[in-house]
C-alpha positions as CSV (number, residue, x, y, z in Angstrom):
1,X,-65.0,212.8,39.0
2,X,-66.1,216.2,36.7
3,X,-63.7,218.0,34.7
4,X,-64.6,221.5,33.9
5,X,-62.4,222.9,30.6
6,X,-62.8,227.0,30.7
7,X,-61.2,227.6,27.1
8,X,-61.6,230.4,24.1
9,X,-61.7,227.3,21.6
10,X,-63.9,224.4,23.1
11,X,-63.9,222.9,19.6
12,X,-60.4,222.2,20.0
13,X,-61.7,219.2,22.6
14,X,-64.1,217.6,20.9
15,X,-62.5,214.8,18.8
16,X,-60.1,213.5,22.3
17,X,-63.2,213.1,24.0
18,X,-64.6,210.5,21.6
19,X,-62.2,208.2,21.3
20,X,-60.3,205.5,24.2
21,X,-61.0,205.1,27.7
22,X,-62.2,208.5,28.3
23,X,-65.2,208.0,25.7
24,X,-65.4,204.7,27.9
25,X,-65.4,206.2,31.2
26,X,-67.6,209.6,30.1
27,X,-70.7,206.5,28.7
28,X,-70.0,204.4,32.1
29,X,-70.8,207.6,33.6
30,X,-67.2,207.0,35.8
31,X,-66.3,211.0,34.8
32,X,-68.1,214.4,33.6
33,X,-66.6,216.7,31.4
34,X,-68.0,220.0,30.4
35,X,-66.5,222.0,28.0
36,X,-66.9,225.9,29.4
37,X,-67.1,228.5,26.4
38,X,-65.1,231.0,28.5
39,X,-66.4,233.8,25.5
40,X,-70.0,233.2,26.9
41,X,-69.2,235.4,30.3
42,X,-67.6,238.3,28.1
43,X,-69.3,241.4,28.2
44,X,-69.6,244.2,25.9
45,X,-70.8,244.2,22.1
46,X,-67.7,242.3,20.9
47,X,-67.6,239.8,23.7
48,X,-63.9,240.4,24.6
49,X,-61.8,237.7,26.7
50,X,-58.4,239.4,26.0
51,X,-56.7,243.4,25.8
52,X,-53.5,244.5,25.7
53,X,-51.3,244.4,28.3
54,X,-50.7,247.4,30.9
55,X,-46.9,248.9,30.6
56,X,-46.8,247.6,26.9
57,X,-45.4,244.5,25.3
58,X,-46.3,242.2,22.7
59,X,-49.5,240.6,22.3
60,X,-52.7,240.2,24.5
61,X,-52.8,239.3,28.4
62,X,-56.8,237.5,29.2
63,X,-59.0,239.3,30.8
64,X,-59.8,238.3,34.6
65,X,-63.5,239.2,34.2
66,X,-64.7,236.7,31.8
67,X,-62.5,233.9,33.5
68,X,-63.6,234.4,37.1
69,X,-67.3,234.6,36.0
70,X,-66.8,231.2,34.2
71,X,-65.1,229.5,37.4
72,X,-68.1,231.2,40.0
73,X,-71.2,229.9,37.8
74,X,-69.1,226.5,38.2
75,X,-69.0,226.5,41.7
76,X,-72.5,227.7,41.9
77,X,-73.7,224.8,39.9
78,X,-72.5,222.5,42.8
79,X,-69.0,222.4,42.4
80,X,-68.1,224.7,45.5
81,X,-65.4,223.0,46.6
82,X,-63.5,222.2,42.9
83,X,-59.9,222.7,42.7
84,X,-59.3,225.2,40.0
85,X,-56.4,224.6,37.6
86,X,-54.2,227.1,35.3
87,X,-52.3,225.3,33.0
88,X,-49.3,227.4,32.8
89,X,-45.8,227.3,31.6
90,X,-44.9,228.8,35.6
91,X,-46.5,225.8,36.8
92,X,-45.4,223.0,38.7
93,X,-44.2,219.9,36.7
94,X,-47.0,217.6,35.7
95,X,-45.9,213.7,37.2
96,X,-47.2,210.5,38.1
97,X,-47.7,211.2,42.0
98,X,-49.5,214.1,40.8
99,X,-52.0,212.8,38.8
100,X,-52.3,210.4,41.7
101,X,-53.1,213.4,44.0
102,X,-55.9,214.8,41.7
103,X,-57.7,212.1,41.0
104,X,-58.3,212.1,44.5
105,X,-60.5,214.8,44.4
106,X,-63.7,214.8,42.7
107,X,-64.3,218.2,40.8
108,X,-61.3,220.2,39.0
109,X,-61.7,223.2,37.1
110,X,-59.4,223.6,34.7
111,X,-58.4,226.7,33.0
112,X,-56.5,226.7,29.8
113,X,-54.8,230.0,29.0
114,X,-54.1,231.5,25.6
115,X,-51.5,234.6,24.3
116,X,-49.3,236.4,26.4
117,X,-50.7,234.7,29.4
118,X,-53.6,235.5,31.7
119,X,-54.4,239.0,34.2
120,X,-52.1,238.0,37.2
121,X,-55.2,238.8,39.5
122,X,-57.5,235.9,38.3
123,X,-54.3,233.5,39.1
124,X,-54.2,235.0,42.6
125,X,-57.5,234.9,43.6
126,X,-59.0,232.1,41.9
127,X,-56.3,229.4,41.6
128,X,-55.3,227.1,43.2
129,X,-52.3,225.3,41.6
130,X,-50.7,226.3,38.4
131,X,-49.8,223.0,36.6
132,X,-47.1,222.6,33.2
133,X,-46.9,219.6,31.4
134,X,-43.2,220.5,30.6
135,X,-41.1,223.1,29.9
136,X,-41.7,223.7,26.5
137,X,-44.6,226.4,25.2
138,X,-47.9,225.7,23.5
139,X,-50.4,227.5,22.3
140,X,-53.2,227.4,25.1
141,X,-53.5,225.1,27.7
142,X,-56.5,222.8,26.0
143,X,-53.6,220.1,24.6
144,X,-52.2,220.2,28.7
145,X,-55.9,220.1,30.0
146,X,-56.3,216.8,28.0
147,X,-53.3,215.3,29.0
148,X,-54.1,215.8,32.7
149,X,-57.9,214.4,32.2
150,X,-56.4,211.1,29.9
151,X,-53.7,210.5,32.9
152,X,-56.3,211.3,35.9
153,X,-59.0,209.5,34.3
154,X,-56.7,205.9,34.3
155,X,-56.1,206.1,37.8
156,X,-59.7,206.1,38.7
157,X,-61.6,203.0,39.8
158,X,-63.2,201.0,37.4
159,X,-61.8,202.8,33.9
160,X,-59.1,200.3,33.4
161,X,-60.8,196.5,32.7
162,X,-57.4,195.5,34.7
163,X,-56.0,196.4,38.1
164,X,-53.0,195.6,38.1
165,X,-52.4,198.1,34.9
166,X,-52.1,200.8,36.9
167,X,-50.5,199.7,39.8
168,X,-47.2,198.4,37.4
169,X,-47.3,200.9,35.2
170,X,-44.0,203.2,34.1
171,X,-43.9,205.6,37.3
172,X,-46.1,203.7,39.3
173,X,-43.0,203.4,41.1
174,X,-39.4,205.2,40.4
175,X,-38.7,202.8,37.2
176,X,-39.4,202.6,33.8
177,X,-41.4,199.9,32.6
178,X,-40.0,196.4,31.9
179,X,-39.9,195.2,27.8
180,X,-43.4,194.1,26.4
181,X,-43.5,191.3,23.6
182,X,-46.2,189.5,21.9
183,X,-47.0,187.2,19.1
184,X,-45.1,185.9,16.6
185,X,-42.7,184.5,19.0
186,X,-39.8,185.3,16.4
187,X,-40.1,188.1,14.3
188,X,-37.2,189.5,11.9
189,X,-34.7,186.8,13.4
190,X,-35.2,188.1,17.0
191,X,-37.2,185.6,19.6
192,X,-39.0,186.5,22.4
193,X,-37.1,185.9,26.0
194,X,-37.0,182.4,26.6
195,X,-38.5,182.8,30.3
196,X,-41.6,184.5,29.3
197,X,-42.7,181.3,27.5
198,X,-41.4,179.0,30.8
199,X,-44.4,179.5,32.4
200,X,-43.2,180.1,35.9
201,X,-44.6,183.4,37.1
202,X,-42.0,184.1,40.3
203,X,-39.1,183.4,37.5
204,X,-41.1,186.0,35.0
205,X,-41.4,188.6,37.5
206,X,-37.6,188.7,38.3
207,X,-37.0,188.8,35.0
208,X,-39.6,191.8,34.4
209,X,-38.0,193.1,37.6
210,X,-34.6,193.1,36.6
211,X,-35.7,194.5,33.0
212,X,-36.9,197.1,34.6
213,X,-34.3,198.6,36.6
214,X,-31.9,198.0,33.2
215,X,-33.9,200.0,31.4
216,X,-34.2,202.5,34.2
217,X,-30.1,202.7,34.8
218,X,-30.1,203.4,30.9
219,X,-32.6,205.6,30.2
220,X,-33.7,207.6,33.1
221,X,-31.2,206.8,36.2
222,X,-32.2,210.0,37.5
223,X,-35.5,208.2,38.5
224,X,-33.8,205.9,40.9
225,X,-32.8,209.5,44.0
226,X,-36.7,208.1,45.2
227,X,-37.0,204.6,44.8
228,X,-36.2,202.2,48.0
229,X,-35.6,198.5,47.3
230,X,-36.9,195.5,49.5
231,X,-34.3,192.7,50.8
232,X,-35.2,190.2,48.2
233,X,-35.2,193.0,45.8
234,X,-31.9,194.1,46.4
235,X,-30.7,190.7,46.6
236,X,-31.7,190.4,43.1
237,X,-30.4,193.3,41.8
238,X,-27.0,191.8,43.4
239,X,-26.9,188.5,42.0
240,X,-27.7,190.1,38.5
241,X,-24.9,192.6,39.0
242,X,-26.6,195.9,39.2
243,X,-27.1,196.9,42.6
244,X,-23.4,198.8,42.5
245,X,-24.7,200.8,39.4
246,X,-28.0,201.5,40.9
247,X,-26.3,202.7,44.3
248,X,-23.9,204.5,42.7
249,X,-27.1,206.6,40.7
250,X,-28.7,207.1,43.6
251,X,-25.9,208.7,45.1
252,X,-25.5,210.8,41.9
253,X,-28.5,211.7,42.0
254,X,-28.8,213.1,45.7
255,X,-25.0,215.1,44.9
């Protein structure tokens, strides 16, 4: 997978890129990441990327010039068919099946936008999805381009040492993620569930299971509009008393 980041500020990237699984993944050679000085493709003796917008109004718009020559020498350097990204507060909602999506592809070209926002005919002609990380406003979209390549980067094969870290994470389905504990066993009077120390796996994962969908009904029921139970699952869920409040959010949740 390559990741292309066309940004004013590439020094802004640096430091993520050193550290975790995507310094991991970047040495194993499982991604590429180039970090595109979007200032290098401005013309003129001042090397301008941004101007003020036409019909007035605060601050400065990016110019489409600078931007589309960034994105062409990309594609031109092999990476014809990339899917460009804006990171943009307009976007679509950055999720889980999402990330799953793009790390399907193999080149993405993201484009992180700064100011007032960015010449409306660079995002017509040259994009093809506008992505936000959440509806809230940053300063340019480097801090969204990383979160995209961290979350894209763990779905592909061979970054995680484990499997199955992935396919039960939070998200991986429509539920949050069941309660984690480690060593000591007791720590400030409070001891770890007795079942996780039983040894019996089937009994563990119907705790975990159960966990789960608890935490989900009390955090983020919302999730549950999406998520379809199995037979043996539902027949859990009834026996523990919750598949009446987990029917009763789903119905919620399509009204």
């Amino acid at each position: 997978m390559i990741f292309d980041i066309l940004t004013i500020f590439p020094e802004l990237l640096d430091s993520p890129l050193q550290e975790g699984i995507i310094r991991r993944a970047l040495l194993q050679k499982l991604i590429e990441v180039n970090i595109i000085n979007v200032r290098s493709f401005a013309t003129g003796p001042h090397s301008m990327t941004d101007d003020r917008p036409f019909g007035g109004g605060e601050g400065m718009v990016m110019k489409p010039e600078p931007l589309a020559e960034a994105v062409d020498s990309r594609k031109m350097k092999g990476g014809k068919n990339a899917r460009v990204i804006f990171l943009s507060p307009q976007g679509k909602t950055y999720c889980q099946s999402l990330a799953q999506q793009l790390a399907a592809e193999d080149h993405l070209i993201m484009v992180c936008g700064r100011y007032e926002g960015v010449d409306e005919r660079f995002v017509d002609q040259y994009v093809d999805n506008e992505i936000s990380i959440g509806d809230f406003i940053l300063t340019g979209g480097e801090l969204g381009a990383m979160v995209m390549i961290d979350s894209i980067t763990r779905l592909l094969p061979g970054v995680l040492g484990c499997k199955d870290s992935v396919e039960k994470d939070t998200f991986s389905r429509n539920l949050l993620k069941h309660a984690q504990y480690t060593r000591p066993r007791c720590f400030n009077k409070s001891e770890v569930p007795e079942v996780l120390l039983s040894g019996n796996h089937e009994h563990i994962e119907q705790y975990r299971f159960i966990d789960s969908v608890k935490r989900t009904l009390k955090k983020r029921p919302e999730l549950f509009i999406n998520e379809t139970f199995s037979n043996s699952e539902r027949k859990l869920l009834k026996t523990a008393g919750l598949l009446s409040s987990v029917e009763k959010a789903q119905q919620t949740g399509k009204n």
